[in-house]
C-alpha positions in Angstrom: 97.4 70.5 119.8 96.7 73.5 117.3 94.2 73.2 115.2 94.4 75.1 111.2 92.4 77.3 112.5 95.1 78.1 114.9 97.7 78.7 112.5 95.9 80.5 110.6 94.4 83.1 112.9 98.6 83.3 113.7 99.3 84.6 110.8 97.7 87.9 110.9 99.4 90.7 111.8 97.3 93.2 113.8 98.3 97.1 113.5 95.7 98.6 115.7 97.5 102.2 116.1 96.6 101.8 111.9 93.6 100.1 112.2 94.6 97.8 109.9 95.9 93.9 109.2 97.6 92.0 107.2 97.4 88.0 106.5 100.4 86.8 104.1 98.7 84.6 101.7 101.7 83.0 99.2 99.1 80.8 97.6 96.6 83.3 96.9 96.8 83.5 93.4 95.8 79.8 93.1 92.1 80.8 94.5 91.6 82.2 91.0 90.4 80.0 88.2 87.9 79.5 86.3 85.7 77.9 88.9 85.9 81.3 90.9 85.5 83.2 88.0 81.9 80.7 87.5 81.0 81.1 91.0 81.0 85.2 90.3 79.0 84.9 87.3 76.1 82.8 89.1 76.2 85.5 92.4 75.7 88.7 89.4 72.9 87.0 88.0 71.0 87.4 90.7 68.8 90.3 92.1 70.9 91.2 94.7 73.7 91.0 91.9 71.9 93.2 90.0 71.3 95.7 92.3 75.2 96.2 93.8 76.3 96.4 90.1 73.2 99.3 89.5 74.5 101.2 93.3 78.2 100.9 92.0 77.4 102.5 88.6 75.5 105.6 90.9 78.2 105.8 93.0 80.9 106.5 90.1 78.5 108.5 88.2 77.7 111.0 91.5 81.6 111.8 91.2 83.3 111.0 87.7 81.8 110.5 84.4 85.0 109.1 82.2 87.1 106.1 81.6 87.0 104.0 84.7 89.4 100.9 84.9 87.5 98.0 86.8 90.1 96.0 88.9 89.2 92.5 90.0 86.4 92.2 87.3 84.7 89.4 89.5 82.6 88.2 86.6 82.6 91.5 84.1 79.5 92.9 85.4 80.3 96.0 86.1 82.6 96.4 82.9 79.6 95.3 80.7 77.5 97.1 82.5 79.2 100.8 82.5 80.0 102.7 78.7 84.1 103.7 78.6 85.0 100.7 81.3 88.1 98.4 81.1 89.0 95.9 83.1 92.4 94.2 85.0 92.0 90.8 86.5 94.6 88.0 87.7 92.4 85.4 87.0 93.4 83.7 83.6 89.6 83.1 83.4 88.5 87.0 83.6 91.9 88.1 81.9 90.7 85.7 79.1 86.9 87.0 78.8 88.4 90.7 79.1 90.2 90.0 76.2 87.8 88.1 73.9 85.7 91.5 74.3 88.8 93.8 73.4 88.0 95.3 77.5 91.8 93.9 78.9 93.6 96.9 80.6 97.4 95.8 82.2 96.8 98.4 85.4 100.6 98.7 85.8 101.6 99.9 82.6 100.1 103.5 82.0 98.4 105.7 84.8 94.2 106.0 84.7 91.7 108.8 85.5 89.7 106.5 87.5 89.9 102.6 89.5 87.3 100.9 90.8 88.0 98.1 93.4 84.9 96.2 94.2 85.7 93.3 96.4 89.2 93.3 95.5 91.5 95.9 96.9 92.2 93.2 100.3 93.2 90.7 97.4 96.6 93.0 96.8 99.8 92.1 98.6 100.8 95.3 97.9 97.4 97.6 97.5 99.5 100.8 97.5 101.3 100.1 94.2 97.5 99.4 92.5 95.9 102.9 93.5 99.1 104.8 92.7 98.2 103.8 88.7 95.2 106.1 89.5 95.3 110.0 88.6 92.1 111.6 90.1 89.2 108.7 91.6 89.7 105.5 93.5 86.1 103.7 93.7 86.0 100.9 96.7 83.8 98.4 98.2 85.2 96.5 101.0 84.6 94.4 104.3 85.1 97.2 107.2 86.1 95.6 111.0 85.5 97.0 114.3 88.6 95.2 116.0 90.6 91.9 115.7 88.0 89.9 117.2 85.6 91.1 114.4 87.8 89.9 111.9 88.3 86.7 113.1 84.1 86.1 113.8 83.8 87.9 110.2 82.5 85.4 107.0 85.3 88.2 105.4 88.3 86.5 107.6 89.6 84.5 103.8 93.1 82.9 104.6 94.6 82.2 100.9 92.6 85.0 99.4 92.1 88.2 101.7 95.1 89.8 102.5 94.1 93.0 104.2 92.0 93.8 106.9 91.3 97.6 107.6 88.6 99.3 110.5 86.8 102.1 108.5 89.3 105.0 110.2 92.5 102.5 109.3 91.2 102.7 105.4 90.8 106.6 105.2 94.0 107.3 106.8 95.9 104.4 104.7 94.6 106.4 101.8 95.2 109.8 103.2 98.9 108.2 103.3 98.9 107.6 99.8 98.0 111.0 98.9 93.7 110.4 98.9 91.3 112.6 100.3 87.7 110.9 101.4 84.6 112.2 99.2 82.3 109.8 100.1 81.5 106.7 102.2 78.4 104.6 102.7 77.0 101.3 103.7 74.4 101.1 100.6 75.9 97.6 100.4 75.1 95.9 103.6 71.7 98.1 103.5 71.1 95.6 99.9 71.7 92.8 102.4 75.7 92.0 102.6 77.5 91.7 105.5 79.5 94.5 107.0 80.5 96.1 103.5 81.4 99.7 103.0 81.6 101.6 99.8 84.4 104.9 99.4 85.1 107.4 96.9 88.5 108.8 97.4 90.0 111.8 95.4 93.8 112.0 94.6 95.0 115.9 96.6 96.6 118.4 94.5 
């Protein structure tokens, strides 16, 4: 007999000539509520927290020094955190606290300068209509695989809430695909301690 494990692991579609997966998640959207949105705020007020909000802020600030729209605010740290930041969430609880600060940003309607995706650009069912609203920067953090098997041993293999699945080459060239050249790239992340975690700074090309 299967187990849900099983069926689960089943319905991932591996690309390996892209480096890349994909798990259909219908029910994904139902993950975000305000207990998520709670369970964010506790892990940013935290040291470690503290520190990935402080490495993010670096990161934009080495390449890009205007408006920046935040999507997937997690709990709003790095909106509340950064001057000139907006944010775009899915979760009526972030969409709410967005708005209560006048910080709410509708990513597809209008184009921005700069997106930052921490944690959230393997949320997307479809990732390449998000980075397309941006102009010039795309700022990412995200779990980076080796192979299939590494996804499935991964604490990052979410059914219901992770959608994609990329090896580091498989994320430059799906940007290089959408018309993204690679600036920068480091593991400053699972240096603070987090598991597997890369960090990317992609520039639209001419």
């Amino acid at each position: 007999m299967k187990s849900l494990s099983d069926d689960l692991r089943g319905q991932l579609i591996w690309i390996p000539a892209l480096g890349m997966a994909v798990h259909p998640s219908p029910d994904a959207d139902k993950t975000y509520n305000a207990d998520y949105f709670a369970h964010y705020q506790t892990l940013a007020d935290t040291d470690m927290g503290r520190a990935l909000t402080r490495t993010r802020i670096e990161m934009v600030a080495r390449h890009y020094d205007g408006p920046v729209l935040d999507v997937g605010i997690g709990a709003g740290q790095f909106v509340e955190s950064r001057p000139d930041t907006t944010g775009y969430d899915v979760n009526p609880a972030g969409i709410d606290w967005l708005k209560d600060r006048s910080l709410w940003a509708d990513l597809h309607h209008g184009s921005f300068d700069a997106l930052t995706f921490w944690d959230a650009l393997e949320h997307f069912s479809e990732p390449e209509t998000a980075v397309a609203r941006a102009q010039k920067w795309v700022f990412v953090s995200i779990p980076v695989f080796s192979d299939l098997d590494h996804i499935f041993a991964s604490k990052h293999f979410k059914p219901g809430e992770h959608i994609y699945y990329w090896t580091h080459a498989g994320l430059v060239n799906w940007f290089s695909r959408q018309g993204f050249s690679l600036v920068e790239h480091n593991t400053t992340e699972s240096d603070l301690g987090r598991e597997g975690i890369s960090s990317y700074a992609f520039l639209r090309r001419e």
